[in-house]
DOLUMVO-33054 format. One record per residue (C-alpha): residue in three letters; y, x, z. Coordinates in nm, 4 decimals, always signed. Layout:
BEGIN
+-----+----------+----------+----------+
:   r :       yy :       xx :       zz :
+-----+----------+----------+----------+
: ALA :        Y :        X :        Z :
...
+-----+----------+----------+----------+
This chain:
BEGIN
+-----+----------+----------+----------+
:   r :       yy :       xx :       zz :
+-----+----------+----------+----------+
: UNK :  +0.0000 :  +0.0000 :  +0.0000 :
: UNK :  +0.2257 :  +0.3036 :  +0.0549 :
: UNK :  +0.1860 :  +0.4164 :  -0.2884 :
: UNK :  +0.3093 :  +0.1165 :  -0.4158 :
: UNK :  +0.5935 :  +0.0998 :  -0.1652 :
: UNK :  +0.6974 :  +0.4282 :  -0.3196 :
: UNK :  +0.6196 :  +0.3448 :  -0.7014 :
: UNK :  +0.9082 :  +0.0469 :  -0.5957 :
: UNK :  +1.1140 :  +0.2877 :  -0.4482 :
: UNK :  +1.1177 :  +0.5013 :  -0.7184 :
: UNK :  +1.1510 :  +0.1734 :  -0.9609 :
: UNK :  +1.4653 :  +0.0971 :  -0.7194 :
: UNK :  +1.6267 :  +0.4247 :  -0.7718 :
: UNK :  +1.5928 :  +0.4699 :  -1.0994 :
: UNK :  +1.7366 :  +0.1264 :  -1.2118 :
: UNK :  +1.9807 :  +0.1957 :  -1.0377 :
: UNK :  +2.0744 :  +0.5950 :  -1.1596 :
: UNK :  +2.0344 :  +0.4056 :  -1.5109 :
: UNK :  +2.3088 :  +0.1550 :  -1.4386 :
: UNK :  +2.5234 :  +0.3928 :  -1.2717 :
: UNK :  +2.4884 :  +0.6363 :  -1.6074 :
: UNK :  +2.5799 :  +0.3524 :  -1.8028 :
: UNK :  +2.8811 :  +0.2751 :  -1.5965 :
: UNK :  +2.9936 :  +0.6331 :  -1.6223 :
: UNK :  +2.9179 :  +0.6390 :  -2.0214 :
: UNK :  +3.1691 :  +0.3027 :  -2.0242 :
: UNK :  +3.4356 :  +0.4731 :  -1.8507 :
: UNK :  +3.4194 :  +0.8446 :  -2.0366 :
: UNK :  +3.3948 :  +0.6060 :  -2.3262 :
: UNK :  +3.7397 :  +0.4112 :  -2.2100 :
: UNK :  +3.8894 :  +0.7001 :  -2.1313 :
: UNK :  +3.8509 :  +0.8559 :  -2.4645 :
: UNK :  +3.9701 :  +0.5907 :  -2.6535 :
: UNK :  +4.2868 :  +0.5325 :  -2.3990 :
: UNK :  +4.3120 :  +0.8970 :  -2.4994 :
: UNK :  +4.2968 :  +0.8669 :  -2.8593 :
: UNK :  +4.4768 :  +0.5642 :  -2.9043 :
: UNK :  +4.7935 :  +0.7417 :  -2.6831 :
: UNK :  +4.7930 :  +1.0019 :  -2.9148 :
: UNK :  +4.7920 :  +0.7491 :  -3.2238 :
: UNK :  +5.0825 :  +0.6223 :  -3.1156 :
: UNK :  +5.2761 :  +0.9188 :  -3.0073 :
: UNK :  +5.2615 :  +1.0290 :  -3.3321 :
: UNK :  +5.3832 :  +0.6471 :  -3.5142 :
: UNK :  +5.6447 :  +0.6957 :  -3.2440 :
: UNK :  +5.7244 :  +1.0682 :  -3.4063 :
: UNK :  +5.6862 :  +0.9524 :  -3.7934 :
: UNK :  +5.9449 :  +0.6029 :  -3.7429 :
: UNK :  +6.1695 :  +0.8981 :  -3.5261 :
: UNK :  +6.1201 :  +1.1350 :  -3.8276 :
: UNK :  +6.2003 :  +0.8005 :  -4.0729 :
: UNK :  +6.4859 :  +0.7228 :  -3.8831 :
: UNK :  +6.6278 :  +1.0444 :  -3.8822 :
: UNK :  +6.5998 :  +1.1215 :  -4.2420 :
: UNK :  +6.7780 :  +0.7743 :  -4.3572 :
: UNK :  +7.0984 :  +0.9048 :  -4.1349 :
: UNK :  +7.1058 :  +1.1879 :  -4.2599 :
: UNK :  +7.0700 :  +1.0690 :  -4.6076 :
: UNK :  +7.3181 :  +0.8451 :  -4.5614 :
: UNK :  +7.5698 :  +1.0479 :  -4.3552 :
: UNK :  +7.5077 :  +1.3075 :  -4.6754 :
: UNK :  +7.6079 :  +1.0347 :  -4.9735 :
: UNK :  +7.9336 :  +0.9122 :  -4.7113 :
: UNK :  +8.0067 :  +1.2514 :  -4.7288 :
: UNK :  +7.9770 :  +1.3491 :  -5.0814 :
: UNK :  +8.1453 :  +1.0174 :  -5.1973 :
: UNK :  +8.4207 :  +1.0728 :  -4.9520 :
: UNK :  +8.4630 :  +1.4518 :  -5.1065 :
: UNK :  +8.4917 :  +1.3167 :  -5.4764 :
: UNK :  +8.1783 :  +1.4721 :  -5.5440 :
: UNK :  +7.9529 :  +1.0769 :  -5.6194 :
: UNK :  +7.6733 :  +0.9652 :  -5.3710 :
: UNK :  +7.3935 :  +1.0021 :  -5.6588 :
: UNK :  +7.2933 :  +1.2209 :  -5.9174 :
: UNK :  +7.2383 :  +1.6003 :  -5.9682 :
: UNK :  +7.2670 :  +1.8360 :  -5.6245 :
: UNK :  +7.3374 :  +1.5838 :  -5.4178 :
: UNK :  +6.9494 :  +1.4061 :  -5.5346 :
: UNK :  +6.8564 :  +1.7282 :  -5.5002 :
: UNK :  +6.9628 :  +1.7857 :  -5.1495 :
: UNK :  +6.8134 :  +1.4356 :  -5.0715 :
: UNK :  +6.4631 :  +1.5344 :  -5.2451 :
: UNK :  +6.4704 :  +1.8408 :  -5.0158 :
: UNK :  +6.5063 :  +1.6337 :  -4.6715 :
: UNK :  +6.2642 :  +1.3976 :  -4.7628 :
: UNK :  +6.0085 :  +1.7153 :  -4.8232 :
: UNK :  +6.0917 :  +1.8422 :  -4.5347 :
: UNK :  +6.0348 :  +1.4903 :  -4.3300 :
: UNK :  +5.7431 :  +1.4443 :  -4.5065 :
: UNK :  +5.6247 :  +1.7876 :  -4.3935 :
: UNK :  +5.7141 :  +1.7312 :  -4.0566 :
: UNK :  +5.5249 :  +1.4051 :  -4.0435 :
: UNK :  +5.2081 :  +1.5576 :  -4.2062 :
: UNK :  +5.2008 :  +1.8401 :  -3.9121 :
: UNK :  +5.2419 :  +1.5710 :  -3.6257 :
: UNK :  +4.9310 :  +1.3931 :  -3.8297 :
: UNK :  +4.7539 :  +1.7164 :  -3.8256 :
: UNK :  +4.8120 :  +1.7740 :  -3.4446 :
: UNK :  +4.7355 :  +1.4209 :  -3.3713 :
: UNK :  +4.3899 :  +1.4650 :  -3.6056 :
: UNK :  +4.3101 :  +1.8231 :  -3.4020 :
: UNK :  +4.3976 :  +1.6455 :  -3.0737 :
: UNK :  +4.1896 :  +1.3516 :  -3.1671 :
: UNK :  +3.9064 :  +1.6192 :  -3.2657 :
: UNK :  +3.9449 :  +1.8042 :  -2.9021 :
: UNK :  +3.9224 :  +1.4914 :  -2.7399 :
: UNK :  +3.5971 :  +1.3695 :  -2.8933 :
: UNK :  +3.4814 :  +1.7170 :  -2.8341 :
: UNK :  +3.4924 :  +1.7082 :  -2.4800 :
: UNK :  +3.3930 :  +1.3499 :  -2.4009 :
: UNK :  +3.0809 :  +1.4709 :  -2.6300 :
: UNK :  +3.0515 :  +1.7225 :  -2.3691 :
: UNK :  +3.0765 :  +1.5450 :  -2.0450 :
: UNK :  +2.8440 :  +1.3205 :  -2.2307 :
: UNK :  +2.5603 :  +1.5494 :  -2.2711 :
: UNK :  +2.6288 :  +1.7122 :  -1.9154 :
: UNK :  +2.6038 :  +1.3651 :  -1.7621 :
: UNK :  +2.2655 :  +1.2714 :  -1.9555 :
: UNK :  +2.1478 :  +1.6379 :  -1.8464 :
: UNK :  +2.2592 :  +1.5603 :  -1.5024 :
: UNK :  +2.0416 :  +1.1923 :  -1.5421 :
: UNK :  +1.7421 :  +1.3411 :  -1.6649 :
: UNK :  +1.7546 :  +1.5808 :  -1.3933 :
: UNK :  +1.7832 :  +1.3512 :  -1.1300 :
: UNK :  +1.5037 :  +1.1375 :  -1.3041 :
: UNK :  +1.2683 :  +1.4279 :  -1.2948 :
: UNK :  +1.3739 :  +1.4390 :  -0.9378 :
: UNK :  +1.2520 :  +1.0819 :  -0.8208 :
: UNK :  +0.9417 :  +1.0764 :  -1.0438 :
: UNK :  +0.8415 :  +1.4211 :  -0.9186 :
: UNK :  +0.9346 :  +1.2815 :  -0.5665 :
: UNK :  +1.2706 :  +1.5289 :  -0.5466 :
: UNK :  +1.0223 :  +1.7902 :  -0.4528 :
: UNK :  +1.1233 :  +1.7712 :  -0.0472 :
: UNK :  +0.8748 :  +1.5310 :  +0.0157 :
: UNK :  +0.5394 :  +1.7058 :  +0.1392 :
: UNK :  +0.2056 :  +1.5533 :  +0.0664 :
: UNK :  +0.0639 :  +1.3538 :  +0.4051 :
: UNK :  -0.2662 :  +1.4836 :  +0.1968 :
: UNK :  -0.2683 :  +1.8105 :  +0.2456 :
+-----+----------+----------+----------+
């Protein structure tokens, strides 16, 4: 009857270390994606910023050019304004690429604490169905 008290026991426990891995995977998982998803919009907060700034200075640079005599459109100043826009458009693309490796690191680690924590199950798992290897035999 012992034996099946412990079989339970061991039953019991690792139910239990099952639902409490699962409850940890959730919450790595949450925390990931509260992660990723504050990075996402960090970096729509930098492109609109990036957006914004470009169509002021576009438009201070055409107040100023029509104000000097010089016409708002056409040759250097489109130019000028071709230039600004590559230059937004290359700022945007590096805050997209920092978001991406950020993104990327993020993953990387919750991979990791993934595999340490499913190490860390199976370990304890070996633990109860070897009987955690404190318990001596009453047999001998």
């Amino acid at each position: 009857m012992a034996g099946l008290s412990n079989i339970a026991s061991v039953g019991l426990d690792l139910a239990l270390s099952q639902q409490a891995q699962r409850n940890e995977d959730k919450r790595l998982k949450d925390e990931r994606d509260t992660r990723i998803a504050a990075l996402a919009d960090q970096t729509a907060r930098i492109e609109r910023a990036e957006r914004d700034a470009l169509r002021r200075r576009v438009a201070a640079l055409r107040a100023r050019a029509g104000a000097g005599g010089t016409g708002a459109t056409g040759g250097s100043i489109d130019a000028v304004v071709r230039g600004l826009e590559r230059d937004t458009t290359d700022e945007i693309g590096g805050a997209r690429r920092r978001a991406a490796a950020g993104i990327d690191e993020i993953r990387a680690r919750a991979s990791e604490n993934r595999r340490r924590n499913l190490l860390d199950f199976t370990s304890s798992i070996s633990g109860l169905v070897s009987g955690g290897g404190s318990r001596r035999s009453l047999l001998g």
